[in-house]
DSSP file (Angstrom, degrees, kcal/mol; ACC not computed):
  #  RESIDUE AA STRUCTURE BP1 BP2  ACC     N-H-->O    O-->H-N    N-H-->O    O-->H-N    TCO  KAPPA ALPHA  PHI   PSI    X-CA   Y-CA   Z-CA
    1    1 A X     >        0   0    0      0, 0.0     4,-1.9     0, 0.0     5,-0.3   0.000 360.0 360.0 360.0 -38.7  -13.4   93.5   -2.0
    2    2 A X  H  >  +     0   0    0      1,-0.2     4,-1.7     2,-0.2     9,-0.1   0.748 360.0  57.4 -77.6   2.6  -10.0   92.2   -3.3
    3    3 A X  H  > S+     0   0    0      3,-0.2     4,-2.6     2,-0.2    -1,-0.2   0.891 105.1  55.5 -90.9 -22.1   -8.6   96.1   -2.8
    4    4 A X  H  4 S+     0   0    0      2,-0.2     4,-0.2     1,-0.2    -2,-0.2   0.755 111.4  40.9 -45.1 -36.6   -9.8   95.5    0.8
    5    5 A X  H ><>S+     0   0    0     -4,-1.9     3,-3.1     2,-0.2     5,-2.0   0.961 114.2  52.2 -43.5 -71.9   -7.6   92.5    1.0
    6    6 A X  H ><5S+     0   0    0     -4,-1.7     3,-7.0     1,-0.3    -2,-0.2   0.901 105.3  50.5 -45.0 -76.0   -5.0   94.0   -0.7
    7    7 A X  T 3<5S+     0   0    0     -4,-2.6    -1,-0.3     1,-0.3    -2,-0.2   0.571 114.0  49.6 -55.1  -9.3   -4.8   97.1    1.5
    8    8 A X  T < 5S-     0   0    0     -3,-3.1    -1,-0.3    -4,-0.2    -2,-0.2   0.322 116.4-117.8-105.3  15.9   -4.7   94.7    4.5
    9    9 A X  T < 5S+     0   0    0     -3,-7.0    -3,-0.2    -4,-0.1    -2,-0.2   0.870  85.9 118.4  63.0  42.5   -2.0   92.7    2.8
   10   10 A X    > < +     0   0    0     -5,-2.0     3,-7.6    -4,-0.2     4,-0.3   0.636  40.3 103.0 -89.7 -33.4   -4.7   89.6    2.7
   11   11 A X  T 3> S+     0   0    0      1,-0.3     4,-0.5     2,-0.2     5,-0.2   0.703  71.0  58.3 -30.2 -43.5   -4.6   89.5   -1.1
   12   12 A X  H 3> S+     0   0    0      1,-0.2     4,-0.9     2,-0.2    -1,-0.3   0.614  95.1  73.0 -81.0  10.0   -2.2   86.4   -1.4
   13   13 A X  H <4 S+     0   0    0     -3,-7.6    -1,-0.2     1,-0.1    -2,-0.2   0.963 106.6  37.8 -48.3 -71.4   -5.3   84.3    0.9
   14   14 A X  H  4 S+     0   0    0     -4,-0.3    -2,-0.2     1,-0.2    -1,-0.1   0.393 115.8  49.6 -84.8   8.5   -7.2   84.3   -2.0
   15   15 A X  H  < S+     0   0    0     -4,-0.5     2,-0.2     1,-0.2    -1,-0.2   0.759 118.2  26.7 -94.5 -49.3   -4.5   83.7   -5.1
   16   16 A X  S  < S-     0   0    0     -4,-0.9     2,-0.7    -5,-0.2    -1,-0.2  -0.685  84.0-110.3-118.6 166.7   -3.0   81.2   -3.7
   17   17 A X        -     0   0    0     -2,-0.2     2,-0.9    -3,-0.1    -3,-0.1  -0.900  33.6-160.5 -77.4 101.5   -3.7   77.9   -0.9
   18   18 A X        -     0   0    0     -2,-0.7    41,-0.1    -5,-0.2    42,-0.1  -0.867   4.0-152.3-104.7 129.4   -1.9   78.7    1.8
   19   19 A X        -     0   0    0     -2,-0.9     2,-0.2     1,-0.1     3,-0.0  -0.511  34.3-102.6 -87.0 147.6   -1.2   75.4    4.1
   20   20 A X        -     0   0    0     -2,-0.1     7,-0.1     2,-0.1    -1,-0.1  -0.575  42.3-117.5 -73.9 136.6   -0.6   76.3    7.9
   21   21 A X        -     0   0    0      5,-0.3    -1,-0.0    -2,-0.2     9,-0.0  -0.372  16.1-124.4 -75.6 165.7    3.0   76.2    8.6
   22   22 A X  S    S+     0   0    0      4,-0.1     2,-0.4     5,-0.1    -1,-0.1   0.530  80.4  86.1 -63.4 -29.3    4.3   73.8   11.1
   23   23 A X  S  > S-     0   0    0      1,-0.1     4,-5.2     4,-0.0    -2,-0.1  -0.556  78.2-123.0 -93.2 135.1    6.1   75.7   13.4
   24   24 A X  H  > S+     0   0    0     -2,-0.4     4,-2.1     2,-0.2    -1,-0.1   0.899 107.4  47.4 -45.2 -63.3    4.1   77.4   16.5
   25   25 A X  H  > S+     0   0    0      1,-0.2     4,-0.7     2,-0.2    -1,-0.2   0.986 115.8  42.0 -58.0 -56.1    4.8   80.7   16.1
   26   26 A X  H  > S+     0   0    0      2,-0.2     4,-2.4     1,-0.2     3,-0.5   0.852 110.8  65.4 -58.0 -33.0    4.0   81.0   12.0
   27   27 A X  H  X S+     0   0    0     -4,-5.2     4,-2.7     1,-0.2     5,-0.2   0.992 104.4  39.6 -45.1 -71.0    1.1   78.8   13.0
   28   28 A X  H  < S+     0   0    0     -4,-2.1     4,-0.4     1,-0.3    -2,-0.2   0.244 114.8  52.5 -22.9 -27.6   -0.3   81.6   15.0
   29   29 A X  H  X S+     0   0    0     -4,-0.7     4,-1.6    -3,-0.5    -1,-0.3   0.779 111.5  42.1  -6.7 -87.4    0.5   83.9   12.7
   30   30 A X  H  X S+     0   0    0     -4,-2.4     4,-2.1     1,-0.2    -2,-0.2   0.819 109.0  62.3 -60.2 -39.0   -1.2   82.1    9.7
   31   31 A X  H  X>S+     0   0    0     -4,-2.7     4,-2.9     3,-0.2     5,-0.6   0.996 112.7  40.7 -58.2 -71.3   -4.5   81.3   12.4
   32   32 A X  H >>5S+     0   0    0     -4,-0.4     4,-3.1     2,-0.2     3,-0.6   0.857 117.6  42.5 -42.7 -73.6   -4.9   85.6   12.6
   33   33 A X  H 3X5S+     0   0    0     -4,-1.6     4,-2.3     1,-0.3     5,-0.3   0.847 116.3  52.7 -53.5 -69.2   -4.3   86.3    9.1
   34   34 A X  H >X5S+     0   0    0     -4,-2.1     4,-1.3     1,-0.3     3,-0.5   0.810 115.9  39.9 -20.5 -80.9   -6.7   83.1    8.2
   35   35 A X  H <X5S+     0   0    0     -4,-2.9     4,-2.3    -3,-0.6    -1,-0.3   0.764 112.3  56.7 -80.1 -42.0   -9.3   84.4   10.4
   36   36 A X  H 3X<S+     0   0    0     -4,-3.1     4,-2.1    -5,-0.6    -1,-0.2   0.941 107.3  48.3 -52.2 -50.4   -8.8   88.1    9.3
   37   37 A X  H <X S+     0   0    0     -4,-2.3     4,-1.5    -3,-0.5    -2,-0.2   0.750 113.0  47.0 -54.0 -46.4   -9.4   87.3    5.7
   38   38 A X  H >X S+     0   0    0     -4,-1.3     4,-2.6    -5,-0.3     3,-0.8   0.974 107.8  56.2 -43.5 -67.4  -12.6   85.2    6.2
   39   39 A X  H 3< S+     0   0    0     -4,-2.3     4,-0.5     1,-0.3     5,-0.3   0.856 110.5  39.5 -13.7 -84.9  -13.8   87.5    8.2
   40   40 A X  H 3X S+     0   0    0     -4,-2.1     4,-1.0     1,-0.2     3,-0.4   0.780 117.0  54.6 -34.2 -44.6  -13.4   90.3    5.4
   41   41 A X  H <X S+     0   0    0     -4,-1.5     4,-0.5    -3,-0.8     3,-0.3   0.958 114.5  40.4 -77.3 -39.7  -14.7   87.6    2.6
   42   42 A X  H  < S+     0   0    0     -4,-2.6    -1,-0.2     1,-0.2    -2,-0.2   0.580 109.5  54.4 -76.2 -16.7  -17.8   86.9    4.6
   43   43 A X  H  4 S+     0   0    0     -4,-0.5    -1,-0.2    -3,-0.4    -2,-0.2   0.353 110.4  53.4-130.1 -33.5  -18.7   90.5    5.7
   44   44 A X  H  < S+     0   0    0     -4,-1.0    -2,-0.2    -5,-0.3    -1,-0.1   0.556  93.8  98.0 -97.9  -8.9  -18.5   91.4    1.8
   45   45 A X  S  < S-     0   0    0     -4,-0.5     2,-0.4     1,-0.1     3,-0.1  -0.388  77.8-115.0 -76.3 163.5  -21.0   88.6    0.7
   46   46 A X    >>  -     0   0    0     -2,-0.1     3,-1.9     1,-0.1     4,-1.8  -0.773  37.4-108.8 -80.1 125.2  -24.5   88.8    0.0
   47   47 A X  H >> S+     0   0    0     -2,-0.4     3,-2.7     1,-0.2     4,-0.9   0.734 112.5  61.3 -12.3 -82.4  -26.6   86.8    2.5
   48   48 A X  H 3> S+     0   0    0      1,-0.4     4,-0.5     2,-0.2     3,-0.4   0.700 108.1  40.5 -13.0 -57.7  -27.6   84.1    0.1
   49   49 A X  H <> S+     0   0    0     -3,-1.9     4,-1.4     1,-0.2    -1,-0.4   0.712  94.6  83.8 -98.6 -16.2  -23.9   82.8   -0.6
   50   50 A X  H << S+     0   0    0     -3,-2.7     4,-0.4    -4,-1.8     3,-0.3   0.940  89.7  54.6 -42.4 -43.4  -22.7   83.2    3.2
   51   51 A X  H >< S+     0   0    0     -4,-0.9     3,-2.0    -3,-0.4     4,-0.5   0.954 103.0  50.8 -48.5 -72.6  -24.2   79.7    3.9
   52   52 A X  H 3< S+     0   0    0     -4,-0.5     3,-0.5     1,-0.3    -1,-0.3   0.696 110.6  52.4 -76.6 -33.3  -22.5   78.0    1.5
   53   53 A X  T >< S+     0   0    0     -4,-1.4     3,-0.8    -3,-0.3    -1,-0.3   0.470  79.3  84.7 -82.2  13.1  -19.1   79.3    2.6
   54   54 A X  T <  S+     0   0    0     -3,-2.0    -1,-0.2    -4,-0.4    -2,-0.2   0.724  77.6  64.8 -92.7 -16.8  -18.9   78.8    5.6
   55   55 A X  T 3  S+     0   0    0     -4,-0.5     2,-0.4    -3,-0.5    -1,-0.2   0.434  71.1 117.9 -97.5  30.6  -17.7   75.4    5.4
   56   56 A X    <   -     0   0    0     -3,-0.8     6,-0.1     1,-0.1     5,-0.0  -0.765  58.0-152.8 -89.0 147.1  -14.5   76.1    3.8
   57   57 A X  S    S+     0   0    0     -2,-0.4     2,-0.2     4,-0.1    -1,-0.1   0.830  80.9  38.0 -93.2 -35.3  -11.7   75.2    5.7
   58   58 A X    >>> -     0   0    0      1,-0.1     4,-4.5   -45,-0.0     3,-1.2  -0.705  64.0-132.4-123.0 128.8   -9.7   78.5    3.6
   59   59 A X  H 3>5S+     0   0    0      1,-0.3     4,-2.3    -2,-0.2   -42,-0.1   0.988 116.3  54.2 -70.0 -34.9  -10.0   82.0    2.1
   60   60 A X  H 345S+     0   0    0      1,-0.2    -1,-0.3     2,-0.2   -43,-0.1   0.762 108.4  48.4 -60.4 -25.3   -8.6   80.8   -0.8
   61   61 A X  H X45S+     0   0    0     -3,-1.2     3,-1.8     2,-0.1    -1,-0.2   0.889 112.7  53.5 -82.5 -47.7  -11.3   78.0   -1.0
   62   62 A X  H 3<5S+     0   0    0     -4,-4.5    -2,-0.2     1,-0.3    -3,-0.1   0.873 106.2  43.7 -58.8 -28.1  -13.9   80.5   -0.4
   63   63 A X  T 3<<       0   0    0     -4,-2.3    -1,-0.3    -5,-0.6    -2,-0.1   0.119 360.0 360.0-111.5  38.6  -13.3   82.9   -2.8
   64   64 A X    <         0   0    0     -3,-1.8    -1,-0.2    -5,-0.0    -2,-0.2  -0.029 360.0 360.0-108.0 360.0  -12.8   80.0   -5.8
């Protein structure tokens, strides 16, 4: 899963906490990418453990 990240240039979602920037445009930005990465993290899980991630606000929360 993380070379799936990687090759979609998600990989630093899940290294690091990244806070949504303040500014409109990089919000918007950060909202796709954010949503892309979940996506991917959720799509790679085993049933079981989907549940339990879905109420993390972050890929970086999810995949710690």
């Amino acid at each position: 899963m993380e070379a799936v990240l990687d090759d979609n240039r998600l990989k630093e979602s899940i290294e690091t906490d990244v806070l949504k920037p303040t500014d409109a445009t990089q919000a918007d930005a950060w909202q796709k990418k954010t949503a892309k990465c979940r996506r991917i993290l959720l799509e790679g899980m085993r049933d079981h453990i989907v549940s339990s991630l879905h109420g993390k606000s972050t890929p970086y929360l999810m995949w710690k």
